[in-house]
C-alpha positions in Angstrom: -17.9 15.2 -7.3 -17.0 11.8 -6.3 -17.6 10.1 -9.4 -14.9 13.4 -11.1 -12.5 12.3 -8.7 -12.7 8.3 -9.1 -12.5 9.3 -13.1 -9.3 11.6 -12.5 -7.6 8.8 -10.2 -8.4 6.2 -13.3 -6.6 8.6 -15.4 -3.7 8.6 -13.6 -3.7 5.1 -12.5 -3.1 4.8 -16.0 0.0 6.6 -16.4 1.8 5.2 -13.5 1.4 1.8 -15.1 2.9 3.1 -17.9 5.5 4.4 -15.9 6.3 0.6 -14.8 5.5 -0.8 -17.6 8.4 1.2 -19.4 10.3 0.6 -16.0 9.6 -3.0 -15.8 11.5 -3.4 -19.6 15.0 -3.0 -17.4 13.9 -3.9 -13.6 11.6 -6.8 -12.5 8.6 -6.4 -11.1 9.4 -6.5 -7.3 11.4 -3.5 -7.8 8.4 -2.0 -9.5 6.1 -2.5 -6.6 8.5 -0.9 -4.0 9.3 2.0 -6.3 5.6 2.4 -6.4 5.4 2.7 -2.8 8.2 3.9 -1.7 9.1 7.2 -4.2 4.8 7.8 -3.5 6.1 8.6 0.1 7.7 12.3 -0.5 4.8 13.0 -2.5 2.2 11.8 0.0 4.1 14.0 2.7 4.6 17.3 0.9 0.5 17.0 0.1 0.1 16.1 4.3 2.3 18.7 5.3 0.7 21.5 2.9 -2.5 20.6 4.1 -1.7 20.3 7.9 -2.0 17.1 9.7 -5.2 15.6 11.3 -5.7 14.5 14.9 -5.1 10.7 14.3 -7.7 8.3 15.9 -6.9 5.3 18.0 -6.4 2.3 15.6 -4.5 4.3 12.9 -1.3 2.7 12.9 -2.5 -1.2 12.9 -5.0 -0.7 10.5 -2.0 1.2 8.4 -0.1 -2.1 8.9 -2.8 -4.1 7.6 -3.3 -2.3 4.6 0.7 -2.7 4.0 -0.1 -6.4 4.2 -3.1 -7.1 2.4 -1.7 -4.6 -0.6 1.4 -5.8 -0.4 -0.3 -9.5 -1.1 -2.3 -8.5 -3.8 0.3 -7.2 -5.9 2.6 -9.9 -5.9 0.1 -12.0 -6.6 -1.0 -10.3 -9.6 2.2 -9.9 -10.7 2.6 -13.9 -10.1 -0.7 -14.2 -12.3 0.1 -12.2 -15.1 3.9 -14.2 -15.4 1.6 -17.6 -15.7 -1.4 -16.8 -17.6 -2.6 -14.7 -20.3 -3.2 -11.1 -19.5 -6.9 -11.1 -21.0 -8.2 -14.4 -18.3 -5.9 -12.6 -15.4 -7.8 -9.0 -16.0 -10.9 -10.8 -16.8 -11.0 -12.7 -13.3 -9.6 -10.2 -11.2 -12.5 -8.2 -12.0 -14.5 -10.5 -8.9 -13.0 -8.3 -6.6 -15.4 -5.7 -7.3 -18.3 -8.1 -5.7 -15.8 -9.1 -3.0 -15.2 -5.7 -2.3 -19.2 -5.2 -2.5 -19.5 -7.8 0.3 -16.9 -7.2 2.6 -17.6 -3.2 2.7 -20.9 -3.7 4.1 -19.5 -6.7 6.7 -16.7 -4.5 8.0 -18.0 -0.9 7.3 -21.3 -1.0 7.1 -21.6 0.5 3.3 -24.8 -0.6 2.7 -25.6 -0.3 -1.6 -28.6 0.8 -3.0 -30.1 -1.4 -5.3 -29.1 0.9 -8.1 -25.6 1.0 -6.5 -25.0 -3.1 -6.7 -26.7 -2.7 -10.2 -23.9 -0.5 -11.4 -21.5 -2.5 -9.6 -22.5 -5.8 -11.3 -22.5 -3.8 -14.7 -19.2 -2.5 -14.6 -17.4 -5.6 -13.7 -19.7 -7.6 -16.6 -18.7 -5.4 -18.9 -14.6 -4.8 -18.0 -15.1 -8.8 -18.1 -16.5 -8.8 -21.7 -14.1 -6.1 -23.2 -11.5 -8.4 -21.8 -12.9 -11.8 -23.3 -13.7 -9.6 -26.6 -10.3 -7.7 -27.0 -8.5 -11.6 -26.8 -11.5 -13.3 -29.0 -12.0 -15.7 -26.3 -15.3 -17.6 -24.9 -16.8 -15.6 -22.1 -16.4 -18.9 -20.3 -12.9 -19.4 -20.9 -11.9 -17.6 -17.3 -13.7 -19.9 -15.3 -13.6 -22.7 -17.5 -9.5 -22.9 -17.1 -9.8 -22.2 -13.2 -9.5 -25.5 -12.5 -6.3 -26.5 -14.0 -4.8 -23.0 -14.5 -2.5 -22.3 -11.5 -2.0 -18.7 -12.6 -5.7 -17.6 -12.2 -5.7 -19.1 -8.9 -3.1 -16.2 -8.3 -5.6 -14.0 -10.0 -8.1 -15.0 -7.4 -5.4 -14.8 -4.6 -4.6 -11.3 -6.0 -8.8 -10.3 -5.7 -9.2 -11.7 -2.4 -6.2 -8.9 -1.0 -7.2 -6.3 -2.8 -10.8 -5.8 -1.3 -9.6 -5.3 2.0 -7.0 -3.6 1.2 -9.4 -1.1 -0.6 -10.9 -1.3 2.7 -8.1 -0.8 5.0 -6.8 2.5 3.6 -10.3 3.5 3.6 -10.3 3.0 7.3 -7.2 4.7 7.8 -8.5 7.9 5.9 -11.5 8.2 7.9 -9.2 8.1 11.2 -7.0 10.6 9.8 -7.3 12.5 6.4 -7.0 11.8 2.5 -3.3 12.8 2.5 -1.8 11.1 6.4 -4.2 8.0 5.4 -1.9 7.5 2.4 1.1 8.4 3.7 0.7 6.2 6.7 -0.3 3.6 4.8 2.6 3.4 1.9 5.0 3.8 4.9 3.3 0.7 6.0 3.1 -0.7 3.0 6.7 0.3 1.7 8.1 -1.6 5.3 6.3 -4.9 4.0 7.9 -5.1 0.6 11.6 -4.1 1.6 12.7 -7.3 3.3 11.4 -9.4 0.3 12.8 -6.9 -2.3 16.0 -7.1 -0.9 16.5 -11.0 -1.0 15.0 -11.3 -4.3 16.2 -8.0 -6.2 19.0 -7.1 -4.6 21.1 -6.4 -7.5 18.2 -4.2 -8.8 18.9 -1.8 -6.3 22.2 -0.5 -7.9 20.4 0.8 -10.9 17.5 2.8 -9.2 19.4 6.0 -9.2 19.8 5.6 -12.9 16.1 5.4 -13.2 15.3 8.1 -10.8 13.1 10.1 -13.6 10.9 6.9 -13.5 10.8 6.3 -10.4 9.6 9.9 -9.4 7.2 9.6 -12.1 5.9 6.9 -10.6 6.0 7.9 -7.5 3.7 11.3 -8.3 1.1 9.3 -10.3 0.6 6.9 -7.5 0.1 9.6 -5.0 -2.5 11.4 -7.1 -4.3 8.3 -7.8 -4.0 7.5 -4.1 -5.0 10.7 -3.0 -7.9 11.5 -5.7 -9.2 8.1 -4.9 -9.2 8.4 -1.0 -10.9 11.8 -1.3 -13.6 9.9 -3.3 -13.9 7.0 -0.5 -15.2 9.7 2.4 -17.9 10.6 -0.3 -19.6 7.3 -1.0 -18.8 3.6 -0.9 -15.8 2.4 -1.9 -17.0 -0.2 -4.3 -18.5 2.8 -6.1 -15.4 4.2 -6.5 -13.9 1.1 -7.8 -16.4 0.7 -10.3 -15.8 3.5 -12.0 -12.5 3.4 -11.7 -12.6 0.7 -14.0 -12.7 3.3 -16.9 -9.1 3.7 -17.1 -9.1 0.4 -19.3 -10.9 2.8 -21.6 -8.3 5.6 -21.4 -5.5 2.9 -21.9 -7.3 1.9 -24.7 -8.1 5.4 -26.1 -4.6 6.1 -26.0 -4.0 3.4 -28.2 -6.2 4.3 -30.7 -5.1 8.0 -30.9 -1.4 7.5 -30.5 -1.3 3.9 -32.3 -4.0 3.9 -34.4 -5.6 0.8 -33.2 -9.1 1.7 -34.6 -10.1 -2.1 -34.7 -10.0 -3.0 -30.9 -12.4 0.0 -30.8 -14.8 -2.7 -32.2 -14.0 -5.7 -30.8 -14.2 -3.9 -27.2 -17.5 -2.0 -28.2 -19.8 -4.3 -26.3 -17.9 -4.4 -23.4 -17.6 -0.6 -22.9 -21.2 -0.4 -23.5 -22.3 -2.7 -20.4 -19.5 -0.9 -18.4 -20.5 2.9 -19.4 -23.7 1.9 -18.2 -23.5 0.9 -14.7 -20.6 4.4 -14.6 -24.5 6.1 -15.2 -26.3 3.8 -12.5 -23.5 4.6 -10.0 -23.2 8.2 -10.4 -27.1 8.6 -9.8 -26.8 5.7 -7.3 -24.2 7.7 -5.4 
């Protein structure tokens, strides 16, 4: 069950970034992270309200403001990143965050992976890596080679280091509440963070949201059923399971170029990649 969910939130992790990727041709991309907060919010609360709210446990609301924090850091960064560096070293790199998230789930959680289970973990991140170095014909050392003198994948690590526990965070928050107040909670949180610094350095972006509001809700709706599907996922095994297999959506953004673009030849460059990565998805479903 888990691993259908962590597939279905890949899928539409997908189309909300092509919601901001269309988005992001008019607005900048700090607008494009508090539109993906902020119009998640109705969603999120029309889900929580349908489905009643949860007795909230003590801790909920700093652990919400945490997770606001740490996610709200991790996207800027990667957005920093993918300004100053190519896109293939950026997505490449960023992939470490699966093995910090490995490593800081059983420090703060206690989510202790069977040897299978860091096997598949280890398999899906080598192989998102390789697609990445093989869709940009590039050495597979060329990501760590350039870490030393490339200032925008020392974003990219930046951005990795946030994510984890920020993965872990909203975690936390779901198991003191529910799938659906853990992600409202924490996108209110989160949504609070990014405001202040939206509004000094997009200000004038703000004028033109209403003429976007189709995006924006689009936006908003794919990030809450990603949010959602995935944090159902998270009370049903580890986390860094569920972030492994998320990886897929490369996959289906790349599927969807071949079907609607007919780009039949990155089907081969990416073949060994999605090989290595198919095959931990197998370790971790029967790991999980």
């Amino acid at each position: 069950m888990w691993v259908l969910l962590a597939l279905l939130a890949a899928l539409f992790q997908v189309l909300r970034n092509a919601v901001m990727k269309r988005l992001g041709h008019s607005l900048d991309e700090y607008i494009n992270v508090w539109g993906r907060f902020t119009f998640l919010l109705p969603f999120a609360l029309a889900m929580a309200v349908a489905r009643g709210f949860p007795a909230i446990k003590p801790g909920f609301v700093p652990i919400c403001l945490l997770f606001g924090l740490c996610q709200t850091l991790s996207t800027l960064a990667l957005s920093k990143a993918l300004k100053l560096s190519q896109i293939s070293l950026v997505t490449a790199l960023w992939k470490v965050s699966l093995l910090i998230l490995l490593v800081m789930g059983y420090l703060t959680l206690r989510e202790t992976p069977t040897l299978m289970g860091v096997a598949g973990v280890l398999l899906s991140a080598a192989g998102v890596y390789l697609l990445n170095v093989g869709q940009a014909r590039i050495s597979p050392w060329a990501p760590l080679a350039v870490l030393v003198t490339d200032r925008g994948l020392r974003y990219t690590l930046l951005a990795a280091l946030f994510y984890a526990p920020s993965v872990l965070t909203i975690k936390q928050a779901i198991l003191l509440s529910d799938p659906y107040t853990g992600t409202l909670g924490s996108y209110v949180a989160a949504s609070l963070w990014v405001t202040p610094l939206v509004l000094v350095t997009s200000r004038r972006h703000f004028v033109q949201v209403p003429r976007y509001w189709k995006g924006f809700l689009g936006l908003g709706l794919f990030a809450a059923l990603t949010t959602v599907s995935q944090g159902v996922a998270y009370t049903l095994t580890l986390s860094s399971y569920v972030e492994a297999v998320k990886q897929v959506e490369i996959l289906f953004a790349m599927g969807i170029g071949v079907v609607a673009f007919g780009e039949g030849q990155r089907v081969r460059e990416i073949a060994p990649g999605a090989v290595v990565m198919l095959a931990g998805m197998v370790l971790l479903a029967f790991a999980g």
